[in-house]
C-alpha positions as CSV (number, residue, x, y, z in Angstrom):
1,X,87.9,229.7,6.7
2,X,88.3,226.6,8.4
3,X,86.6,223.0,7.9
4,X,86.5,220.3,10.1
5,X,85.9,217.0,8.3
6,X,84.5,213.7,10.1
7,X,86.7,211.9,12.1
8,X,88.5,208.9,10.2
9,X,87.6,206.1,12.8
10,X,84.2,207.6,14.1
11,X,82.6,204.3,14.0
12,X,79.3,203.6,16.9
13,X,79.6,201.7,20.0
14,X,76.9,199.6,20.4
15,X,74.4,201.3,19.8
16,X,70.9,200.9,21.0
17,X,68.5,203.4,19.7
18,X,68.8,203.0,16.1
19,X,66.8,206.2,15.2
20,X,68.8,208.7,17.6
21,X,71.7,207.0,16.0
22,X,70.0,207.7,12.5
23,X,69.5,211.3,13.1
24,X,73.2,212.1,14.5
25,X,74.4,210.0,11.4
26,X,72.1,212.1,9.3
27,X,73.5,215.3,11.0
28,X,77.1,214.3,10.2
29,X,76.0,213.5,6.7
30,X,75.0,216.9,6.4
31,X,77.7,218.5,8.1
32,X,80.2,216.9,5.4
33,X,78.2,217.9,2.3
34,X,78.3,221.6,3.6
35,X,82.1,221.4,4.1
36,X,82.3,219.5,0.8
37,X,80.3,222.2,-0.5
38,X,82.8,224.9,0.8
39,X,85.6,223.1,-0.7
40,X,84.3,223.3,-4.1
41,X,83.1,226.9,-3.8
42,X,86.5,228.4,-3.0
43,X,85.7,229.3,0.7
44,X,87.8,226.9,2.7
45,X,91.9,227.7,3.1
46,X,92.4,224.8,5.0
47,X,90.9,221.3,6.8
48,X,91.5,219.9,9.5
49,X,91.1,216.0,9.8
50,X,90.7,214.3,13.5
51,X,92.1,210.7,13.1
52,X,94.1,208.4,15.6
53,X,97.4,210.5,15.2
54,X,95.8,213.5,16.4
55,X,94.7,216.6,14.4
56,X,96.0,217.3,11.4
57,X,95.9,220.5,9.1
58,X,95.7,220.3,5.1
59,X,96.1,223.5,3.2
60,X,94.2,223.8,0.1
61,X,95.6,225.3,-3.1
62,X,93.2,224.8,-5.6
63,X,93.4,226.3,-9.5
64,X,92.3,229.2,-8.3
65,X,94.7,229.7,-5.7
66,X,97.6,231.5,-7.7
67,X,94.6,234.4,-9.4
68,X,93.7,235.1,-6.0
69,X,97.1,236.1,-4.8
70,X,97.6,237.6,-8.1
71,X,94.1,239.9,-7.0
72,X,95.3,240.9,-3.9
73,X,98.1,242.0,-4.2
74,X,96.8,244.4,-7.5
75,X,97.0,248.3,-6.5
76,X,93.5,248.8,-7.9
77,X,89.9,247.5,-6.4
78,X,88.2,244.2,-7.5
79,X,84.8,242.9,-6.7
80,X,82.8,240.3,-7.5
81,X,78.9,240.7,-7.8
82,X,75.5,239.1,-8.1
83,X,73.1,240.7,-10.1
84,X,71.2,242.3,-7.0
85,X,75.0,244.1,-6.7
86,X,75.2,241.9,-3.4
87,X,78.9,241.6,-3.2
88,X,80.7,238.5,-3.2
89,X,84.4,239.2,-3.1
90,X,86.1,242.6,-2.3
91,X,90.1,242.3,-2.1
92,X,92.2,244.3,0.5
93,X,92.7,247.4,-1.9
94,X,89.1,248.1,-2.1
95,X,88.7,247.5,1.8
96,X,91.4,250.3,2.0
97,X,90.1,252.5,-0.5
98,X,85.8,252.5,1.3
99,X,87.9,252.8,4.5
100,X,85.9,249.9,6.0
101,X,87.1,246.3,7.2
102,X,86.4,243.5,4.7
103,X,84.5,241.6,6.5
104,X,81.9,244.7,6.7
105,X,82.6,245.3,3.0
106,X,81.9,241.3,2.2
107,X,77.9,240.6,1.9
108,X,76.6,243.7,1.8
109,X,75.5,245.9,-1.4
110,X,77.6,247.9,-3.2
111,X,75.4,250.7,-3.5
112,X,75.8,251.5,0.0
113,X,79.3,253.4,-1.6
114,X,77.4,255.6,-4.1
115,X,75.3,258.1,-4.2
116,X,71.9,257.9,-5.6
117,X,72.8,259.7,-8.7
118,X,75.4,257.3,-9.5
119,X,73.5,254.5,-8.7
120,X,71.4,255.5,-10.9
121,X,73.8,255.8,-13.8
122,X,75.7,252.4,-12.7
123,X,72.3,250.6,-13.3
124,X,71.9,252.3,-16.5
125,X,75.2,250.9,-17.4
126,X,75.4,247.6,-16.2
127,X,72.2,246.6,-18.2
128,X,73.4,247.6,-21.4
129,X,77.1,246.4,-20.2
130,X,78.2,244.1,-23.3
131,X,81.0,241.6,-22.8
132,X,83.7,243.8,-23.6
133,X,82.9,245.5,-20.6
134,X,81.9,249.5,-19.9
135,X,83.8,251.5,-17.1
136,X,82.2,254.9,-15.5
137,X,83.4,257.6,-13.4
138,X,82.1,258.2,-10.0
139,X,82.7,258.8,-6.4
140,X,82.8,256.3,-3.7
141,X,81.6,257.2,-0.7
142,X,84.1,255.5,2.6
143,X,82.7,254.7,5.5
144,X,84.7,258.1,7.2
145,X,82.5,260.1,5.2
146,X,85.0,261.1,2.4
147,X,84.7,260.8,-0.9
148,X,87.2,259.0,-3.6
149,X,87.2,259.5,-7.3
150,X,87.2,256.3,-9.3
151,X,86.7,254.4,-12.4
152,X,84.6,251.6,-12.4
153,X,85.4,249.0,-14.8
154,X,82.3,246.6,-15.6
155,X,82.9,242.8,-17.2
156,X,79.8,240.7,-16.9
157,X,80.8,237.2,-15.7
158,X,79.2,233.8,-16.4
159,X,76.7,232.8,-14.2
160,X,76.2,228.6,-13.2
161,X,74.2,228.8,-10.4
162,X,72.2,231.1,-8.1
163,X,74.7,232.0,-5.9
164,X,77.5,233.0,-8.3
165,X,79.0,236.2,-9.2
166,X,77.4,237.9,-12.2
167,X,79.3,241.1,-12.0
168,X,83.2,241.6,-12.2
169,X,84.6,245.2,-11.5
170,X,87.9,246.8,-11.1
171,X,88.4,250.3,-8.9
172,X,91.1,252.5,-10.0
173,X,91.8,255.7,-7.7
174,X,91.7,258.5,-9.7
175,X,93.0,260.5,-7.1
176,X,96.6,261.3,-8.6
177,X,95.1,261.5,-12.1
178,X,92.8,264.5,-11.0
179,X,95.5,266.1,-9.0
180,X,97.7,265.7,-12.2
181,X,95.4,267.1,-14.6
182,X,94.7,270.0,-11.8
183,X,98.6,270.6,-12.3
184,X,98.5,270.8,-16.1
185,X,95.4,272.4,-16.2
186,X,96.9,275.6,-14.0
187,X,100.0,275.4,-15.5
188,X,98.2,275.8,-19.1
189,X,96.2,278.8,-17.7
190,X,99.8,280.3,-16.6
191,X,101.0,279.9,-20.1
192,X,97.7,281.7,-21.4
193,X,97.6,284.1,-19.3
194,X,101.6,284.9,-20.0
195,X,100.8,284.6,-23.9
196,X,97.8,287.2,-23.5
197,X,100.2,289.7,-21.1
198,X,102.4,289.3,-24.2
199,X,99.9,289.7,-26.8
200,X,98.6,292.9,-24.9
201,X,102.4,294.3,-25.2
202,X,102.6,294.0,-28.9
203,X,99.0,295.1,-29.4
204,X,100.5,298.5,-27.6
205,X,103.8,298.7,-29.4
206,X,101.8,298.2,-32.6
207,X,99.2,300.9,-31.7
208,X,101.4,303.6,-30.0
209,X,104.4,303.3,-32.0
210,X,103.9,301.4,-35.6
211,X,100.8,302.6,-36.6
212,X,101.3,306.5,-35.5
213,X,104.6,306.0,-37.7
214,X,102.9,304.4,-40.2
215,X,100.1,307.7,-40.2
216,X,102.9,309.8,-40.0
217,X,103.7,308.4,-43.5
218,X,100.8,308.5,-44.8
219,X,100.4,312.6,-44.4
220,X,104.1,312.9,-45.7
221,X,102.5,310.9,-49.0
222,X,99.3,313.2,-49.4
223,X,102.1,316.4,-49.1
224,X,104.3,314.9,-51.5
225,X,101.2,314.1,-54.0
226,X,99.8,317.3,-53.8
227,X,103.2,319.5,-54.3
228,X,103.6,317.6,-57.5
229,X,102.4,319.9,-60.2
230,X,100.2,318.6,-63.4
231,X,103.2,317.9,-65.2
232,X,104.4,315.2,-63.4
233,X,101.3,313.7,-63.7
234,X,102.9,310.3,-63.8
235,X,104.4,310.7,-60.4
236,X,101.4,312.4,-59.1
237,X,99.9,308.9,-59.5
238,X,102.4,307.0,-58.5
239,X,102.4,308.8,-54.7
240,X,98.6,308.6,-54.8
241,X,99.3,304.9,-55.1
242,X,101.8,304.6,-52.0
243,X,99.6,307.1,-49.9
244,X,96.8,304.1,-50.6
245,X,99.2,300.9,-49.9
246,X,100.0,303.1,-47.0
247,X,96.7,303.4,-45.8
248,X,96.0,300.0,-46.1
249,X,99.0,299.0,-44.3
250,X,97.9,300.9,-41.2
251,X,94.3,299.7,-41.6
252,X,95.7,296.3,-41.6
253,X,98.2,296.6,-38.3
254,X,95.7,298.1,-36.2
255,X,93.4,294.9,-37.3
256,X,96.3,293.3,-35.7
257,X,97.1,295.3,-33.0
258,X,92.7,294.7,-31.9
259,X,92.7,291.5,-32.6
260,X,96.1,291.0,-30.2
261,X,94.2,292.6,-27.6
262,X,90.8,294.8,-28.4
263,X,90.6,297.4,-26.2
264,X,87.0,297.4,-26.2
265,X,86.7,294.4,-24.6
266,X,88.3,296.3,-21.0
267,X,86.1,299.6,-22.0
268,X,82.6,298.4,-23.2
269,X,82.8,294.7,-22.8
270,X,81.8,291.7,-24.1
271,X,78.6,292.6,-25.9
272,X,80.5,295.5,-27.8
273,X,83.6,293.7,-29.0
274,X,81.6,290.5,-29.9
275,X,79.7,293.0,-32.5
276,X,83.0,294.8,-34.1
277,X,84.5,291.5,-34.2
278,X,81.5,289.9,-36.2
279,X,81.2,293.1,-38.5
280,X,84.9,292.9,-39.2
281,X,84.8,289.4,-40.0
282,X,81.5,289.6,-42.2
283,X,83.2,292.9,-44.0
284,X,86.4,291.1,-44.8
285,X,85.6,287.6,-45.7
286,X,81.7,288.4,-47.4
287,X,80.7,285.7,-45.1
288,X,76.7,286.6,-43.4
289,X,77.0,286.8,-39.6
290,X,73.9,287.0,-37.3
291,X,74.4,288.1,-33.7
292,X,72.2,287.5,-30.8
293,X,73.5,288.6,-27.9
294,X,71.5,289.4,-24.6
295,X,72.3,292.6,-22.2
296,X,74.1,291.1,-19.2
297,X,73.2,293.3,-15.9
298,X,76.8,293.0,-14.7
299,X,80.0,292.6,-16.5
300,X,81.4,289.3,-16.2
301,X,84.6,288.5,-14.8
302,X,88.0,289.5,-17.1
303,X,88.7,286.2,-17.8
304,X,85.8,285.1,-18.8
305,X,85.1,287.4,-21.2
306,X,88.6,287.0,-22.8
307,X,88.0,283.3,-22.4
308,X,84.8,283.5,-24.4
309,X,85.8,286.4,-26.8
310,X,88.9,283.8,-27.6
311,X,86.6,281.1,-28.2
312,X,84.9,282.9,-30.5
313,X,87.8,284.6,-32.8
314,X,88.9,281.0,-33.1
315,X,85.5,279.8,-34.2
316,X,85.1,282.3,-37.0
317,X,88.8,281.5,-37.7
318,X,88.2,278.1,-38.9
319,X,85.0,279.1,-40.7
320,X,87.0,281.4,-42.8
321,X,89.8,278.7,-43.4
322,X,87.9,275.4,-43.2
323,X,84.1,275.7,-43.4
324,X,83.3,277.2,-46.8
325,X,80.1,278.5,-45.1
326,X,78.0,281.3,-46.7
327,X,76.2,282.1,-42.9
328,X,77.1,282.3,-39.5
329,X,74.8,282.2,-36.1
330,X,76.3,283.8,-33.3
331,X,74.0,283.7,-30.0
332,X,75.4,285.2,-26.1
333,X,72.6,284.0,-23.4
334,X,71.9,282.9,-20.4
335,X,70.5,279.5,-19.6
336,X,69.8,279.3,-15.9
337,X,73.0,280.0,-14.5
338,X,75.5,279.7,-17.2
339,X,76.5,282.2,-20.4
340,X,76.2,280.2,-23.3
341,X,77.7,281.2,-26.3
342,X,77.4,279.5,-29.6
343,X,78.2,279.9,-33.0
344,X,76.7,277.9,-36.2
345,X,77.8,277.9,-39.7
346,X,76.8,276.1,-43.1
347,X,79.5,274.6,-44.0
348,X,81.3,271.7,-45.1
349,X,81.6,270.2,-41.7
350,X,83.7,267.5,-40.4
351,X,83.6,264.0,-38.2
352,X,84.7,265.3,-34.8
353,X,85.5,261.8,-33.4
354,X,88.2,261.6,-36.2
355,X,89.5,264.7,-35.7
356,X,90.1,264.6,-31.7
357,X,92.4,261.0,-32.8
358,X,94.7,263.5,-35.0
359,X,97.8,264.8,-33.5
360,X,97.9,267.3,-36.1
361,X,95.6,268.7,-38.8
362,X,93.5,271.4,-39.4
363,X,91.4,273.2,-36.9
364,X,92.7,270.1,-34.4
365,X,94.8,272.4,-31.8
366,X,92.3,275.3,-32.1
367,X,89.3,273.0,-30.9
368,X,91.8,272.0,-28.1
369,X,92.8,275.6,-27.3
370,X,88.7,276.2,-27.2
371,X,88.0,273.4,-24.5
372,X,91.1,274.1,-22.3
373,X,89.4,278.2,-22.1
374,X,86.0,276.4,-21.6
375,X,87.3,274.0,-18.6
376,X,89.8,277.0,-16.5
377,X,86.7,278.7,-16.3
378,X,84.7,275.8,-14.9
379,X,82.5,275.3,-18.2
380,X,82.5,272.6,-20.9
381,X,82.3,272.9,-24.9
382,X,80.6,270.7,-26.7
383,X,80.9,270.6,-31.1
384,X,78.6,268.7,-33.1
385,X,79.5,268.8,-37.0
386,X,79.0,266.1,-39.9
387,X,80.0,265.9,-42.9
388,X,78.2,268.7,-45.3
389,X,76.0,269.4,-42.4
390,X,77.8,272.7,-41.0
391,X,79.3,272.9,-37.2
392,X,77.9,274.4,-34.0
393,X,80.5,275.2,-31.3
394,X,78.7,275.3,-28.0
395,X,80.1,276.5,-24.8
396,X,79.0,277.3,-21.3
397,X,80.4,279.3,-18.4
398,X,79.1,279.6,-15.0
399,X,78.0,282.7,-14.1
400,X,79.8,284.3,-10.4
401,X,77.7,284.0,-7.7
402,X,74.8,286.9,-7.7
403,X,75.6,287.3,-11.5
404,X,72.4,287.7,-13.5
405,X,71.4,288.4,-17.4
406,X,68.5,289.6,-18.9
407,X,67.2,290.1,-22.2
């Protein structure tokens, strides 16, 4: 913005109607106070001074100068605010990202780029925005009609006057971010989904071929035991022993082999192998597990039962090796349309904000391992625990489309 200031030898000529004189004097007054004005506020680049020599042009460079070119040439979005979200300033980067020209973005409210839910939650925010600042993620809405992913960051500024900013913000495009996490997201599903094809091969080499060898045994044993006469009642016992390790041992590998991969799951589904599973761990550990499962009218996709079936061995993993519990809740549902499953124990519990900052520890990679199912499946899973207040792993699924459950 340009300002012209009064001419330095604009002096009157006779003059010889002192109040028209007084009123253009009075408009020139007024005229300088306004460009004075602009000077102070930051909104003049330059002025240009009529004197004797001609025109000539002063660039300004105030303190501010050097923080402005600083903001422009920034790869993320900043804006300046009043309260009434009226903005103030918008740099080129936001200009680029709401696909507008600045001088449309300039003066005109901000929540013109969001959508009323967001605007909602942004007004939420910014009254309970602390100096430290609070950012949010939401989509801005360009003036083609597309829509950007970005984080808002929020600074409240100092305010010295009614027409100064009151809001500072910084847009970041989270474009590449998502894409990124997309990436890793669907290369972690390819790496599950190769680790289950895997685990499915072992569970069938362990089935087909170990345990028949390992029953094969076992009858070889009981002939053995019962050719010894009552003489060799010393060895009688002893092969009454091995025929009982050996029974054991084949009890225990096709635990394995169903935990690798149950078959029950592709045969009966979810419902089914959610109940062995509980009765198995209740049987071996002594813990008390209650299930609650509803009769789903279709069978969900594969992967979504494994996915929730894998969430739920891990679960009662940790309980066994972490919790200490003495009971365990486990409820299947629907709730509109989402599956939610979630499983509660008594335990010991634990602070779950300290253990998501641990690269290692117990129970840390299987809670990670539980939320990466959750999200490939286009759920969430959420765990609330305290200390010696027990844990409750919640996670929900959305239904496919037409998919219904009933009690």
């Amino acid at each position: 913005m340009r300002a012209a200031a009064p001419p330095a030898n604009g002096g009157a000529h006779g003059v010889t109607r002192p109040t028209r004189e007084l009123t253009r004097l009075r408009a020139r007054l007024a005229d300088a106070e306004e460009a004075l004005r602009a000077i102070r506020g930051g909104e003049v680049d330059a002025v240009v001074v009529a004197g004797k020599a001609g025109s000539q042009v002063f660039t300004l460079q105030g303190a501010e100068h050097a923080y402005r070119v600083l903001i422009e040439s920034m790869n993320e979005g900043a804006l300046t605010l009043k309260s009434d979200k009226m903005i103030l300033y918008a740099n080129q980067c936001f200009a680029r990202m709401v696909k507008s020209p600045l001088e449309q973005v300039t003066g005109t409210s901000f929540r013109r780029f969001l959508s009323a839910e967001d605007r909602a939650t942004l007004r939420r925010l910014m009254k309970g925005a602390t100096k430290s600042g609070a950012k949010i993620q939401v989509l801005l809405h360009a003036g083609d009609g597309s829509q950007l992913p970005v984080q808002i960051s929020i600074r409240p500024l100092a305010t010295n006057g009614i027409n100064r900013a009151a809001i500072g913000m910084v847009v970041t495009d989270l474009t590449a971010a998502r894409r990124n996490e997309q990436l890793l997201r669907a290369l972690t599903h390819r790496v599950v989904q190769v680790q289950e094809t895997e685990r499915g091969r072992v569970a069938l080499e362990l089935h087909d071929h170990i345990t028949q060898l390992l029953c094969a045994v076992l009858v070889r044993s009981q002939v053995l035991a019962d050719k010894l006469s009552a003489h060799d009642a010393p060895s009688k016992r002893e092969a009454m022993k091995l025929r009982a390790m050996l029974g054991q041992t084949a009890e225990e590998v096709e635990r394995i082999s169903r935990d690798l991969r149950p078959s029950v799951l592709d045969e009966l589904g979810l419902d089914a192998v959610m109940r062995d599973t509980s009765t198995d761990f209740e049987e071996r550990t002594g813990v008390s597990v209650k299930l609650a499962c509803v009769e789903l009218t279709a069978r969900l996709p594969a992967d979504t039962e494994l996915s929730l079936y894998r969430i739920l061995q891990e679960a009662l993993k940790n309980v066994e090796q972490h919790a200490r519990a003495r009971h365990v809740t486990v409820c299947l549902k629907q709730q509109g349309k989402f599956v939610q499953l979630a499983i509660n124990d008594d335990g010991i519990g634990f602070d779950p904000d300290h253990q998501r900052t641990r690269r290692k520890g117990n129970g840390s990679l299987g809670l990670l391992s539980m939320r990466e199912r959750a999200a490939y499946m286009g759920g969430d899973l959420k765990v609330k625990s305290a200390r010696r207040a027990g844990t409750e792993i919640e996670v929900r699924i959305p239904l496919p489309p037409g998919g219904r459950a009933a009690q």
